[in-house]
mmCIF file of the N, C-alpha and C atoms, coordinates in Angstrom:
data_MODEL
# 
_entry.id   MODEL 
# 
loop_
_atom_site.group_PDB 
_atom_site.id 
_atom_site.type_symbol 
_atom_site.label_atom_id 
_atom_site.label_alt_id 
_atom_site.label_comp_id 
_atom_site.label_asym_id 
_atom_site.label_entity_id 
_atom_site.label_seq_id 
_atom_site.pdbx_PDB_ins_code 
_atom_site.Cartn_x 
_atom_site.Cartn_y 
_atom_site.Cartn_z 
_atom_site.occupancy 
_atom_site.B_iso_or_equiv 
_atom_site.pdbx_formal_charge 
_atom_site.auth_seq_id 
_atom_site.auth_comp_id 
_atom_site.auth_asym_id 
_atom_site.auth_atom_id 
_atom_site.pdbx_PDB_model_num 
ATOM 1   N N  . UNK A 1 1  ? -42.465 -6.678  17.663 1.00 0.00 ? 1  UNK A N  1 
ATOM 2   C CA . UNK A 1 1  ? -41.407 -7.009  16.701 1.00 0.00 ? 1  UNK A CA 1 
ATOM 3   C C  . UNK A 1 1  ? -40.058 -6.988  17.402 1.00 0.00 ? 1  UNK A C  1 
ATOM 4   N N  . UNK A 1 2  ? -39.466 -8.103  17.181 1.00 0.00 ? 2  UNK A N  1 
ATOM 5   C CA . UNK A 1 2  ? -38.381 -7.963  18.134 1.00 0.00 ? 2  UNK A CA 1 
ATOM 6   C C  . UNK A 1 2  ? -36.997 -7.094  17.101 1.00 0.00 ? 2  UNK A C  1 
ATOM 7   N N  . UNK A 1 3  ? -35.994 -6.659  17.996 1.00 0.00 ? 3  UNK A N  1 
ATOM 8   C CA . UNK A 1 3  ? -34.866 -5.594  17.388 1.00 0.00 ? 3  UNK A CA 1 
ATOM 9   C C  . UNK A 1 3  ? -33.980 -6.452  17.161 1.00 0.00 ? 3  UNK A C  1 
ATOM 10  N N  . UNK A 1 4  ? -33.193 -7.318  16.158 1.00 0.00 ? 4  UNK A N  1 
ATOM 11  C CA . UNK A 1 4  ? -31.925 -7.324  15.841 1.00 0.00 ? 4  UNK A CA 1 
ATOM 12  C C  . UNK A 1 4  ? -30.834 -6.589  14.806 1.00 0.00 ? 4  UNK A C  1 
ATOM 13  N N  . UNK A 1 5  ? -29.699 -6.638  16.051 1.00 0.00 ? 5  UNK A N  1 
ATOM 14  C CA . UNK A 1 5  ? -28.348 -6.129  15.479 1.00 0.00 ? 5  UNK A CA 1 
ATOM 15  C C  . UNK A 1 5  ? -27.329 -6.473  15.518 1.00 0.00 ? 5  UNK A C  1 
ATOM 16  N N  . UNK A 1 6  ? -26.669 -7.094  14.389 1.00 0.00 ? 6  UNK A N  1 
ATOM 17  C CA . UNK A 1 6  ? -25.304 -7.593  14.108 1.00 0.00 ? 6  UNK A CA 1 
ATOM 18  C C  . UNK A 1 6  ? -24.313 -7.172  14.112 1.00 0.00 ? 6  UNK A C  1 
ATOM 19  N N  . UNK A 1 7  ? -23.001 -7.082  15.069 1.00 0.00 ? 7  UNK A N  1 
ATOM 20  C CA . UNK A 1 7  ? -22.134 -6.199  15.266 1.00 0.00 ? 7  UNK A CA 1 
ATOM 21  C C  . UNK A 1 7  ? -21.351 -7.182  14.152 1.00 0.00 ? 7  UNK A C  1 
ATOM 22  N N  . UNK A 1 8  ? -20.295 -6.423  12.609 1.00 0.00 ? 8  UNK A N  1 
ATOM 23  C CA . UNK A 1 8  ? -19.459 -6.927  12.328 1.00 0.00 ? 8  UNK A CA 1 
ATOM 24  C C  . UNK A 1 8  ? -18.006 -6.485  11.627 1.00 0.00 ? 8  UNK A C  1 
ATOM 25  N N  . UNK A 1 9  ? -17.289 -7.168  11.024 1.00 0.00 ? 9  UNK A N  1 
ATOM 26  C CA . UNK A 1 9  ? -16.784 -6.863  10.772 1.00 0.00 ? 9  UNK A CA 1 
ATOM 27  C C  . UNK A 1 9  ? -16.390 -6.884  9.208  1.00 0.00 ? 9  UNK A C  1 
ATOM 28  N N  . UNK A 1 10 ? -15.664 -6.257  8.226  1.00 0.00 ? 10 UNK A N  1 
ATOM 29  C CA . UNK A 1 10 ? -15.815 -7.026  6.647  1.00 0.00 ? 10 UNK A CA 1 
ATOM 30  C C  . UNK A 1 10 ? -14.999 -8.232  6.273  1.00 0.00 ? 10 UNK A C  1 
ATOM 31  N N  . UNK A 1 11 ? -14.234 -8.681  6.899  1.00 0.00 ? 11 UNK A N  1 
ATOM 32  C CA . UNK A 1 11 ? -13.165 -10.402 6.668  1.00 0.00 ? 11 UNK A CA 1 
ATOM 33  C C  . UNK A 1 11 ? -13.800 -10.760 7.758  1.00 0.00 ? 11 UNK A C  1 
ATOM 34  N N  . UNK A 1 12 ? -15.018 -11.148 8.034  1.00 0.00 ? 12 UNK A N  1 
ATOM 35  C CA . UNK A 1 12 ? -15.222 -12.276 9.203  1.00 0.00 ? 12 UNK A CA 1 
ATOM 36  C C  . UNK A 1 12 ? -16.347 -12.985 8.525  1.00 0.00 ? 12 UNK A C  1 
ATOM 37  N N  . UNK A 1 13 ? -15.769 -14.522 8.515  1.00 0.00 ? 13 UNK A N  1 
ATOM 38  C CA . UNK A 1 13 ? -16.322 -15.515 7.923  1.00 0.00 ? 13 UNK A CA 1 
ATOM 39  C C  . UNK A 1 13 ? -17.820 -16.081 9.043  1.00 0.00 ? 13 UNK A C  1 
ATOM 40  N N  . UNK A 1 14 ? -17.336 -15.984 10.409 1.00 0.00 ? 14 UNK A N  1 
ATOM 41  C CA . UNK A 1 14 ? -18.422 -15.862 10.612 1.00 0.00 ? 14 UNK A CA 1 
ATOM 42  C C  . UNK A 1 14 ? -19.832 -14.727 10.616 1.00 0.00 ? 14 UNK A C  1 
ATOM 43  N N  . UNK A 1 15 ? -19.321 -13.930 10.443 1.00 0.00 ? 15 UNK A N  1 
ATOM 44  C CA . UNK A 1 15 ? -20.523 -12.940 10.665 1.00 0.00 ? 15 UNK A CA 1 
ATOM 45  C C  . UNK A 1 15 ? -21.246 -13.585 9.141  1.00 0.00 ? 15 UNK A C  1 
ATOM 46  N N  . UNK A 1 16 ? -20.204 -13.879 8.225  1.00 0.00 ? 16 UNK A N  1 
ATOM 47  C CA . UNK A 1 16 ? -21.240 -13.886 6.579  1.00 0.00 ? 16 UNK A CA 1 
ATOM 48  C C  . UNK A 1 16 ? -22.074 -14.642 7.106  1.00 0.00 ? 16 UNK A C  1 
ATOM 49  N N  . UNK A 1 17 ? -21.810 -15.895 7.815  1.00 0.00 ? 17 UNK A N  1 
ATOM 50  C CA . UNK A 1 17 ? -22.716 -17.242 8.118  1.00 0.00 ? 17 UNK A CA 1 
ATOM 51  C C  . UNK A 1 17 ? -23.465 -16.695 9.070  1.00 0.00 ? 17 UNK A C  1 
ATOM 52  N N  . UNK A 1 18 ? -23.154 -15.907 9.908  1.00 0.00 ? 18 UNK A N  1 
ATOM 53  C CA . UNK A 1 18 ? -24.551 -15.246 10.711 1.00 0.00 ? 18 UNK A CA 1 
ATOM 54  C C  . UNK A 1 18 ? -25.669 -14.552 9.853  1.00 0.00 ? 18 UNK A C  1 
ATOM 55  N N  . UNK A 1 19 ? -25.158 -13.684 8.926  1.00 0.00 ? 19 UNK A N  1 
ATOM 56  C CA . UNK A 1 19 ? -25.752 -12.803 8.140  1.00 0.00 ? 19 UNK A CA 1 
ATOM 57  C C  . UNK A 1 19 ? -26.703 -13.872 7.344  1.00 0.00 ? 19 UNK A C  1 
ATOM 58  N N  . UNK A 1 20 ? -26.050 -14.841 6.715  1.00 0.00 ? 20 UNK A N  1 
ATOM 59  C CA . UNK A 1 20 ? -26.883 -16.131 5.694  1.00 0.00 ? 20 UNK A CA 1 
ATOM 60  C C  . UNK A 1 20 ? -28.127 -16.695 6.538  1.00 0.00 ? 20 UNK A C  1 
ATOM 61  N N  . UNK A 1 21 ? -27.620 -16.741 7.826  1.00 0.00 ? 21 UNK A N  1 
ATOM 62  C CA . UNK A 1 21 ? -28.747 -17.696 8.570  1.00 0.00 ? 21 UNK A CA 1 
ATOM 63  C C  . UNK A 1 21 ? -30.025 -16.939 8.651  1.00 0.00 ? 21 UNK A C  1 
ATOM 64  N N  . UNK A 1 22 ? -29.735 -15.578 9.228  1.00 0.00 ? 22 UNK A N  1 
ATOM 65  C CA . UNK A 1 22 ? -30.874 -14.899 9.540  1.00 0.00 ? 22 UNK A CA 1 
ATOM 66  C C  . UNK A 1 22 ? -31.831 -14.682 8.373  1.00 0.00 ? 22 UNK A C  1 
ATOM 67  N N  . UNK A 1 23 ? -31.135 -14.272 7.547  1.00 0.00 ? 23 UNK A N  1 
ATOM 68  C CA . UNK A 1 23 ? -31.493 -14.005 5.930  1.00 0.00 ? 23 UNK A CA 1 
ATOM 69  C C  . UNK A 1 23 ? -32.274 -14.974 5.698  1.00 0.00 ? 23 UNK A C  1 
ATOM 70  N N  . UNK A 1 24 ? -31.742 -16.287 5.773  1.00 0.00 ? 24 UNK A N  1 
ATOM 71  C CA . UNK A 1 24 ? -32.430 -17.874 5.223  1.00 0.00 ? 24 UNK A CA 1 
ATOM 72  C C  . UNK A 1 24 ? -33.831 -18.226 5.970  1.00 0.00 ? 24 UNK A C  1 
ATOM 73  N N  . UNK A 1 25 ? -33.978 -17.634 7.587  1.00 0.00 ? 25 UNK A N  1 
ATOM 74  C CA . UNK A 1 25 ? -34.889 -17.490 8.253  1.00 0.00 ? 25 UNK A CA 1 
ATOM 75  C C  . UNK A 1 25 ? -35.588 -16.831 7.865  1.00 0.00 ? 25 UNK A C  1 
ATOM 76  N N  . UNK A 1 26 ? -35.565 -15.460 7.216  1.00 0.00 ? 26 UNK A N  1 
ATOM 77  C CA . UNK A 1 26 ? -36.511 -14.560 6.725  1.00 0.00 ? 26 UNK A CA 1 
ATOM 78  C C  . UNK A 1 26 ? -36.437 -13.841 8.121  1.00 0.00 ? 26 UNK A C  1 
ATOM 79  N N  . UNK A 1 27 ? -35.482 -13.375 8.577  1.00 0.00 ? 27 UNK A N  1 
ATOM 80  C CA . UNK A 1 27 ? -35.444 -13.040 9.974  1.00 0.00 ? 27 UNK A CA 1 
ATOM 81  C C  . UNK A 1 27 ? -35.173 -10.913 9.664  1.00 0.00 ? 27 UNK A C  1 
ATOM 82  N N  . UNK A 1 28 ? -35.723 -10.308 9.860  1.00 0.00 ? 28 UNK A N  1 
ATOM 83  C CA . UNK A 1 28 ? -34.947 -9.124  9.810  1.00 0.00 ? 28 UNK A CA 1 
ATOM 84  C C  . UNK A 1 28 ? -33.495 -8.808  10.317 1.00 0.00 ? 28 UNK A C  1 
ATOM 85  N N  . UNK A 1 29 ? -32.819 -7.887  10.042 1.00 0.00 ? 29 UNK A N  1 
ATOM 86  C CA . UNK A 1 29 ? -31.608 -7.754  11.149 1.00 0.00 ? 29 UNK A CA 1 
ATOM 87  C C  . UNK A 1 29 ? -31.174 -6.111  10.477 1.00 0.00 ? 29 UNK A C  1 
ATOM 88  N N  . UNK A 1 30 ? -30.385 -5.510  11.332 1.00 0.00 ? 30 UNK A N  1 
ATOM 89  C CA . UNK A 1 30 ? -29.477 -4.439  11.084 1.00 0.00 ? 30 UNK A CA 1 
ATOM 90  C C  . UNK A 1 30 ? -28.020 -4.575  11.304 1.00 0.00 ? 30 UNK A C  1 
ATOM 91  N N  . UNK A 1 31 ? -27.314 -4.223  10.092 1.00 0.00 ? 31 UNK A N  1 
ATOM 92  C CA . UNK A 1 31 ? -25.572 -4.333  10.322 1.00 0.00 ? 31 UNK A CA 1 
ATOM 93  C C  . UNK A 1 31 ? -24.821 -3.179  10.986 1.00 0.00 ? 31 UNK A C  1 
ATOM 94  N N  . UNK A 1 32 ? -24.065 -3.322  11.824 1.00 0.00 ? 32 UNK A N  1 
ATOM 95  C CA . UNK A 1 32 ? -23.756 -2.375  11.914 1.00 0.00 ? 32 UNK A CA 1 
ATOM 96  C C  . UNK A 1 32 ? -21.524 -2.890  12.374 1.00 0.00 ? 32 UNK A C  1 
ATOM 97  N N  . UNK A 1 33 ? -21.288 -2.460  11.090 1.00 0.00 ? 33 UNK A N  1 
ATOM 98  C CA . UNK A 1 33 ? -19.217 -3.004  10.715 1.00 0.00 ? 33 UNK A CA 1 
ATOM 99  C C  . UNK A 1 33 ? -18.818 -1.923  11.962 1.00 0.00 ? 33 UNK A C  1 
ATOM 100 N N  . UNK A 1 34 ? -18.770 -2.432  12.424 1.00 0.00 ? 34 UNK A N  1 
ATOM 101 C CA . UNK A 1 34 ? -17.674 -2.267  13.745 1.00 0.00 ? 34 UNK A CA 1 
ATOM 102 C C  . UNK A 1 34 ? -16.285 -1.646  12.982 1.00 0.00 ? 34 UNK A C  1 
ATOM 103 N N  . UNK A 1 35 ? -15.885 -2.163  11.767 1.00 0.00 ? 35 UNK A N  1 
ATOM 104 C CA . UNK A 1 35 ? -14.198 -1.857  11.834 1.00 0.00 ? 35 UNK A CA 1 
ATOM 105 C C  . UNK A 1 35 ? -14.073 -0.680  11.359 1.00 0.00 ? 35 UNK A C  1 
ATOM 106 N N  . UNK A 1 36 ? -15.069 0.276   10.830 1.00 0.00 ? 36 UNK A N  1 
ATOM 107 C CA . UNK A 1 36 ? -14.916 1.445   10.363 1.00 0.00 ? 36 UNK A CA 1 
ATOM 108 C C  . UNK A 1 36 ? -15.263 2.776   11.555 1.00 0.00 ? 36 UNK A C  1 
ATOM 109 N N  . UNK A 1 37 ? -15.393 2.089   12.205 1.00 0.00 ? 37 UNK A N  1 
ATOM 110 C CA . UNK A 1 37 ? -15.782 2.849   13.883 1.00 0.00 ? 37 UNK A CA 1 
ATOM 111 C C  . UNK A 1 37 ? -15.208 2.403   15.032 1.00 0.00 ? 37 UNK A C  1 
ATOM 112 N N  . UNK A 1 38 ? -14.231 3.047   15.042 1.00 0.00 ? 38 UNK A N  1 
ATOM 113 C CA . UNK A 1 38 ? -13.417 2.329   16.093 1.00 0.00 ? 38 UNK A CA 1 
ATOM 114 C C  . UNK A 1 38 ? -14.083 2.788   17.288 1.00 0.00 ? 38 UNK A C  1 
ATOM 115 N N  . UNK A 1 39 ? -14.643 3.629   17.639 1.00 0.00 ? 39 UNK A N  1 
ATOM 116 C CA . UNK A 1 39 ? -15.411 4.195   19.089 1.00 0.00 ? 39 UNK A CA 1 
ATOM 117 C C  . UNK A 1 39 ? -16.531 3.387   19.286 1.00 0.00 ? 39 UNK A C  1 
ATOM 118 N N  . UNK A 1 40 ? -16.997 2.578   18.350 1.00 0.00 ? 40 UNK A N  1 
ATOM 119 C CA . UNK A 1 40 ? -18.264 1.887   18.527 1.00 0.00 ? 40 UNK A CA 1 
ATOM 120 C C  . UNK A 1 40 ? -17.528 0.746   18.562 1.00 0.00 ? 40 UNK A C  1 
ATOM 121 N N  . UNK A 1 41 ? -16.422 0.470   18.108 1.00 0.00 ? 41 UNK A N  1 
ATOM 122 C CA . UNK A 1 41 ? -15.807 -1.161  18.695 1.00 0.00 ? 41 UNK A CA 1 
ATOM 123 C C  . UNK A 1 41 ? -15.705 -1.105  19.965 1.00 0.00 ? 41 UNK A C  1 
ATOM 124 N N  . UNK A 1 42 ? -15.206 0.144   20.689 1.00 0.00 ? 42 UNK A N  1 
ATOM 125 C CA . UNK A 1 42 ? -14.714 0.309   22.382 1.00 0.00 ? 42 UNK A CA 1 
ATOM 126 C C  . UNK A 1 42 ? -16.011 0.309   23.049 1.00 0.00 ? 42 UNK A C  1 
ATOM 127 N N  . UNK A 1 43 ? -17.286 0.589   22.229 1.00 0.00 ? 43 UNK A N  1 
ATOM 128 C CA . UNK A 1 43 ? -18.225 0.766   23.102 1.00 0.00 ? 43 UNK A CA 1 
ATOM 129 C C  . UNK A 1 43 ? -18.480 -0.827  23.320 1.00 0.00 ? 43 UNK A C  1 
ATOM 130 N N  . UNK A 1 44 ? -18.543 -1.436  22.156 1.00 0.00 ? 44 UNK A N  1 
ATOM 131 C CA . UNK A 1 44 ? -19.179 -3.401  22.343 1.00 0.00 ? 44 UNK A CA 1 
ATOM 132 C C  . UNK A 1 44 ? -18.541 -3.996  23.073 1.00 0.00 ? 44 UNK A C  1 
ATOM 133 N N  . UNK A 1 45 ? -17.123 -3.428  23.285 1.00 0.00 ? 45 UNK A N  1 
ATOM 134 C CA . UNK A 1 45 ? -16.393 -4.289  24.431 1.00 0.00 ? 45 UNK A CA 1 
ATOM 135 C C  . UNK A 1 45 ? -16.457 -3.663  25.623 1.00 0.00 ? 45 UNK A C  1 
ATOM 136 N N  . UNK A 1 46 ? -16.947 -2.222  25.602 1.00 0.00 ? 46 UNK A N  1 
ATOM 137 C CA . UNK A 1 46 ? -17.457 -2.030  26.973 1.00 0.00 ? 46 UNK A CA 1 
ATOM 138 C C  . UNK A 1 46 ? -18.612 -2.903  27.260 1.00 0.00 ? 46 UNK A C  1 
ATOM 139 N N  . UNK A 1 47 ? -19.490 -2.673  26.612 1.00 0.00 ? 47 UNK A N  1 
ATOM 140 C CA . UNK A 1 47 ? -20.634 -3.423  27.057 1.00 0.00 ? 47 UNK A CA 1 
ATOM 141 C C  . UNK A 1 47 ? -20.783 -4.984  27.279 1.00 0.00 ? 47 UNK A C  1 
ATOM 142 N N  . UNK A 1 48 ? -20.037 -5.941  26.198 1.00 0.00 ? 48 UNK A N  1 
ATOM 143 C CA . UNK A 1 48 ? -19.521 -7.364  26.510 1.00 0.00 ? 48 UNK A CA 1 
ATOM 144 C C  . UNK A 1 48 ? -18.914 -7.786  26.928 1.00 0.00 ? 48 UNK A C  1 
ATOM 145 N N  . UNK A 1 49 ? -17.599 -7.047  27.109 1.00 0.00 ? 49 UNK A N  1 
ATOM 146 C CA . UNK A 1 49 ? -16.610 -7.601  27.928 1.00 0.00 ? 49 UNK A CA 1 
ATOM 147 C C  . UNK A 1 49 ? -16.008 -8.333  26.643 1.00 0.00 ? 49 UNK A C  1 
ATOM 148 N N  . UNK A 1 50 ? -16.457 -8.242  24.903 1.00 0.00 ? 50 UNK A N  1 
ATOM 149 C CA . UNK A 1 50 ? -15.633 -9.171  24.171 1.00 0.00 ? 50 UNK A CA 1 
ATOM 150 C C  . UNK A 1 50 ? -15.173 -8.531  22.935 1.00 0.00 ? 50 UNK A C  1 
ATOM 151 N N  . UNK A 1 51 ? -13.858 -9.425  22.574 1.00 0.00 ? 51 UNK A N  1 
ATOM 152 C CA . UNK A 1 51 ? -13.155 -8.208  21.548 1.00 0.00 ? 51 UNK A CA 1 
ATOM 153 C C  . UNK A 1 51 ? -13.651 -8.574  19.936 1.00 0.00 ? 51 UNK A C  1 
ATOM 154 N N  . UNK A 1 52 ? -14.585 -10.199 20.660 1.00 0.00 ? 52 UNK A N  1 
ATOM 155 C CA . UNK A 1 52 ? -14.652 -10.732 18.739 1.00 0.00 ? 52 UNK A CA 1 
ATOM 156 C C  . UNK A 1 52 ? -16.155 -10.477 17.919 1.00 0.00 ? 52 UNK A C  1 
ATOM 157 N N  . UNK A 1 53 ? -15.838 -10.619 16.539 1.00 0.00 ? 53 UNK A N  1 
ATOM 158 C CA . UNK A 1 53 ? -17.255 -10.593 16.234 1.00 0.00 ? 53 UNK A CA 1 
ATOM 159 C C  . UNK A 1 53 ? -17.767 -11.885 15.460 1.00 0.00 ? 53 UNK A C  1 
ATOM 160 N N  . UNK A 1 54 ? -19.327 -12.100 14.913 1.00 0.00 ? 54 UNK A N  1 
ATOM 161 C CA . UNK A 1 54 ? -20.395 -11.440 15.116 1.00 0.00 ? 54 UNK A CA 1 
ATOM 162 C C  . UNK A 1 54 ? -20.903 -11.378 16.875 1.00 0.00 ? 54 UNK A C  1 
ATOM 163 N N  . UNK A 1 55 ? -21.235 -10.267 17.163 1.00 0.00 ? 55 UNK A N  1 
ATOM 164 C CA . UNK A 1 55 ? -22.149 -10.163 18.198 1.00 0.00 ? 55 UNK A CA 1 
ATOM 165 C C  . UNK A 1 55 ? -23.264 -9.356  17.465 1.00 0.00 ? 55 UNK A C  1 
ATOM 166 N N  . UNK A 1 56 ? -24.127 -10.369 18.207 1.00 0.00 ? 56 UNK A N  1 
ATOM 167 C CA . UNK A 1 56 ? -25.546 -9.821  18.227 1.00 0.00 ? 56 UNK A CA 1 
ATOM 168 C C  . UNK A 1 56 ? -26.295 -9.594  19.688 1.00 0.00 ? 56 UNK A C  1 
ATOM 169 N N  . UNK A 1 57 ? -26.935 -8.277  19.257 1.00 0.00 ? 57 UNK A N  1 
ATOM 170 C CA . UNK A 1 57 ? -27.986 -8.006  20.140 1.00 0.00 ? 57 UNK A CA 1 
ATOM 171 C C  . UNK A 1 57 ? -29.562 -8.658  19.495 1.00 0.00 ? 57 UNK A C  1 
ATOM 172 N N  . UNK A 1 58 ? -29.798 -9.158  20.147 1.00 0.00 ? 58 UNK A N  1 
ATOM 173 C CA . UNK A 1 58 ? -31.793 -9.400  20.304 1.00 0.00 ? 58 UNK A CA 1 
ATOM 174 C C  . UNK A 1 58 ? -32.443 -8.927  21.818 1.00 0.00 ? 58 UNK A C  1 
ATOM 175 N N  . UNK A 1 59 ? -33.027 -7.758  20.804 1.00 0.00 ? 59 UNK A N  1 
ATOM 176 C CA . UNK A 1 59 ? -33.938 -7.240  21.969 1.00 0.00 ? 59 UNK A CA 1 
ATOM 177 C C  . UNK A 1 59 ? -32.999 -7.249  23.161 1.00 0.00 ? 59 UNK A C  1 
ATOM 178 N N  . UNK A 1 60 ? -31.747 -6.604  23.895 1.00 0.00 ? 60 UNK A N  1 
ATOM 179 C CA . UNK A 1 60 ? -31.722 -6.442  24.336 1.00 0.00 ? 60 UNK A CA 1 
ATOM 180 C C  . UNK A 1 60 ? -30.746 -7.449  25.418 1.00 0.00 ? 60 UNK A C  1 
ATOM 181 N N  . UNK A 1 61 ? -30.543 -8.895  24.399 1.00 0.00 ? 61 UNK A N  1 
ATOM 182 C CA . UNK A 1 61 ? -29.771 -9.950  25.045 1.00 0.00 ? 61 UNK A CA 1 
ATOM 183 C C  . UNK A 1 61 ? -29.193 -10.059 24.144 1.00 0.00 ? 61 UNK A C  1 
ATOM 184 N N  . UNK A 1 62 ? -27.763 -10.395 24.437 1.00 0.00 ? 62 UNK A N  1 
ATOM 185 C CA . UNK A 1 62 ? -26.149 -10.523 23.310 1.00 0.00 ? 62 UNK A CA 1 
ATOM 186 C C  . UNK A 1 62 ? -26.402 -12.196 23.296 1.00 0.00 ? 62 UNK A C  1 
ATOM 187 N N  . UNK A 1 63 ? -25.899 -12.513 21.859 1.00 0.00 ? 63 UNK A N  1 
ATOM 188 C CA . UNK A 1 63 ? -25.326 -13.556 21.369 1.00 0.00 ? 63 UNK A CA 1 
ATOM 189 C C  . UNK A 1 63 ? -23.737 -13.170 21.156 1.00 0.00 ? 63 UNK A C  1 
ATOM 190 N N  . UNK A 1 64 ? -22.825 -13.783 21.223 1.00 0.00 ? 64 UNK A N  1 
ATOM 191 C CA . UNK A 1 64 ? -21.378 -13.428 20.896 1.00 0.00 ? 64 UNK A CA 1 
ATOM 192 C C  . UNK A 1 64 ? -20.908 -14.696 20.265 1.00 0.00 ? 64 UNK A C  1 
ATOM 193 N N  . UNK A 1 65 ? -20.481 -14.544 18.940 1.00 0.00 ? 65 UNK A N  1 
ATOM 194 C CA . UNK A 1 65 ? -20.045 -15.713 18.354 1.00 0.00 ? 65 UNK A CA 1 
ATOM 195 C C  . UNK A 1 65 ? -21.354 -15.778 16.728 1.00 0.00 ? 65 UNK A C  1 
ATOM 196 N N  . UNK A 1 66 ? -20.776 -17.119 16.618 1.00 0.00 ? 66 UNK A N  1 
ATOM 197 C CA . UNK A 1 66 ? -21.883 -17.935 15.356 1.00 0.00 ? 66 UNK A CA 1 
ATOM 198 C C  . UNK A 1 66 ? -22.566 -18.415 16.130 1.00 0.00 ? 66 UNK A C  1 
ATOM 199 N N  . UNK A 1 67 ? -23.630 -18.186 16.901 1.00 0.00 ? 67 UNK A N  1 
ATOM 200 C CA . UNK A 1 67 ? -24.431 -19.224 17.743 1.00 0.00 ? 67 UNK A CA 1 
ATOM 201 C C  . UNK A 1 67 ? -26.233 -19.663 17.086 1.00 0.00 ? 67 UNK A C  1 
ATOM 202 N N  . UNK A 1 68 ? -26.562 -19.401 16.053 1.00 0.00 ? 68 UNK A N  1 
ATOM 203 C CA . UNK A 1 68 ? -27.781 -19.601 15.544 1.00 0.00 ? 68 UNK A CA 1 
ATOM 204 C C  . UNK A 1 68 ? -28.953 -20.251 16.485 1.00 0.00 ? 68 UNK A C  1 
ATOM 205 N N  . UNK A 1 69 ? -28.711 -21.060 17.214 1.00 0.00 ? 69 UNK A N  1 
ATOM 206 C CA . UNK A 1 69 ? -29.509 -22.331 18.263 1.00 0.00 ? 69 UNK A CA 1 
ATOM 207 C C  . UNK A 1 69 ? -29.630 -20.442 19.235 1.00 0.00 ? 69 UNK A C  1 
ATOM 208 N N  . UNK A 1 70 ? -28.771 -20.082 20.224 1.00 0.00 ? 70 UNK A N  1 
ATOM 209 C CA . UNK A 1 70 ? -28.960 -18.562 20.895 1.00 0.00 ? 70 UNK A CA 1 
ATOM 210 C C  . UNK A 1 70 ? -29.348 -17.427 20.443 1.00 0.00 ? 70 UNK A C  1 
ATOM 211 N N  . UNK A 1 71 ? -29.597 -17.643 19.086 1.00 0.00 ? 71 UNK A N  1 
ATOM 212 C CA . UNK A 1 71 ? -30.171 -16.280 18.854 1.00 0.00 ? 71 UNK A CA 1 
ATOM 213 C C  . UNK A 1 71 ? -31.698 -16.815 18.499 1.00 0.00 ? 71 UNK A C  1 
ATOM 214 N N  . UNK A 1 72 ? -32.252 -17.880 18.351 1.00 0.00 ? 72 UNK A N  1 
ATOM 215 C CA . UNK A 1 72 ? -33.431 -18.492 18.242 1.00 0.00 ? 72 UNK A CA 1 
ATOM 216 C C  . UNK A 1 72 ? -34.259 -18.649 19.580 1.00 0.00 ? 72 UNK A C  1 
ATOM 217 N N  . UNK A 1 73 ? -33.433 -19.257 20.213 1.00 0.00 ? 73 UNK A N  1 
ATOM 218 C CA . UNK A 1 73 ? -34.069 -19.232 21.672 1.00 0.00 ? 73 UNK A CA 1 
ATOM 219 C C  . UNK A 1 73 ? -33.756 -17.506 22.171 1.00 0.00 ? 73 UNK A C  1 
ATOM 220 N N  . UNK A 1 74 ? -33.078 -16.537 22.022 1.00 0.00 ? 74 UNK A N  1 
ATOM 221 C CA . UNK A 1 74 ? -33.446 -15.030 22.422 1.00 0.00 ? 74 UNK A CA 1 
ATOM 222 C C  . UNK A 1 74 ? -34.322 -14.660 21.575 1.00 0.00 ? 74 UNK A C  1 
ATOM 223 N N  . UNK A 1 75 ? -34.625 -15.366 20.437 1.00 0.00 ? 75 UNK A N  1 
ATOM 224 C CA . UNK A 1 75 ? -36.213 -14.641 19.791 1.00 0.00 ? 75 UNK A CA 1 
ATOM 225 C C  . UNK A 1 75 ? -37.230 -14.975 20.061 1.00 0.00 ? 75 UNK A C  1 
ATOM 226 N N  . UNK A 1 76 ? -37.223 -16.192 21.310 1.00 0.00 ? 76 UNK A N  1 
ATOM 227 C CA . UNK A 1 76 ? -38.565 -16.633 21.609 1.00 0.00 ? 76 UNK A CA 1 
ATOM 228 C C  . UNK A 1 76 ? -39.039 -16.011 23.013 1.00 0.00 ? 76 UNK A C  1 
ATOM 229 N N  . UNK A 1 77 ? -38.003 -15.261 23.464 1.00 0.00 ? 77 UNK A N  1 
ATOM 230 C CA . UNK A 1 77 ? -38.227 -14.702 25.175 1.00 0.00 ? 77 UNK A CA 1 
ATOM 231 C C  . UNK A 1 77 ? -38.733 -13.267 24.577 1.00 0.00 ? 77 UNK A C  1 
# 
């Protein structure tokens, strides 16, 4: 079973449309709002190098952005 997790935020229009897609897939996922944790925002940009959201982890590979087509092809590896 593969692990996804949605880094977001609550005014980001894309994360809703990330959140819709996966949903519409029947895809599982876990949220986890970045803006109420600011130590876990410093950690995603430690680890990405990026300040925006949605980022997603799958299993272990980041999507950064609305990228639906990249998080499909990281669910097939």
């Amino acid at each position: 079973m593969k692990s996804i997790t949605v880094y977001t935020t609550t005014r980001c229009p894309y994360c809703v449309m990330l959140k819709n897609f996966l949903s519409d897939q029947d895809i599982p996922f876990n949220e986890v709002n970045v803006e109420r944790d600011p130590a876990l925002m410093q950690k995603l940009v430690n680890t990405t190098g990026q300040m925006g959201v949605p980022q997603t982890n799958v299993n272990g590979t980041w999507v950064i952005g609305f990228d639906p087509q990249q998080i499909m092809i990281a669910l097939q590896n």
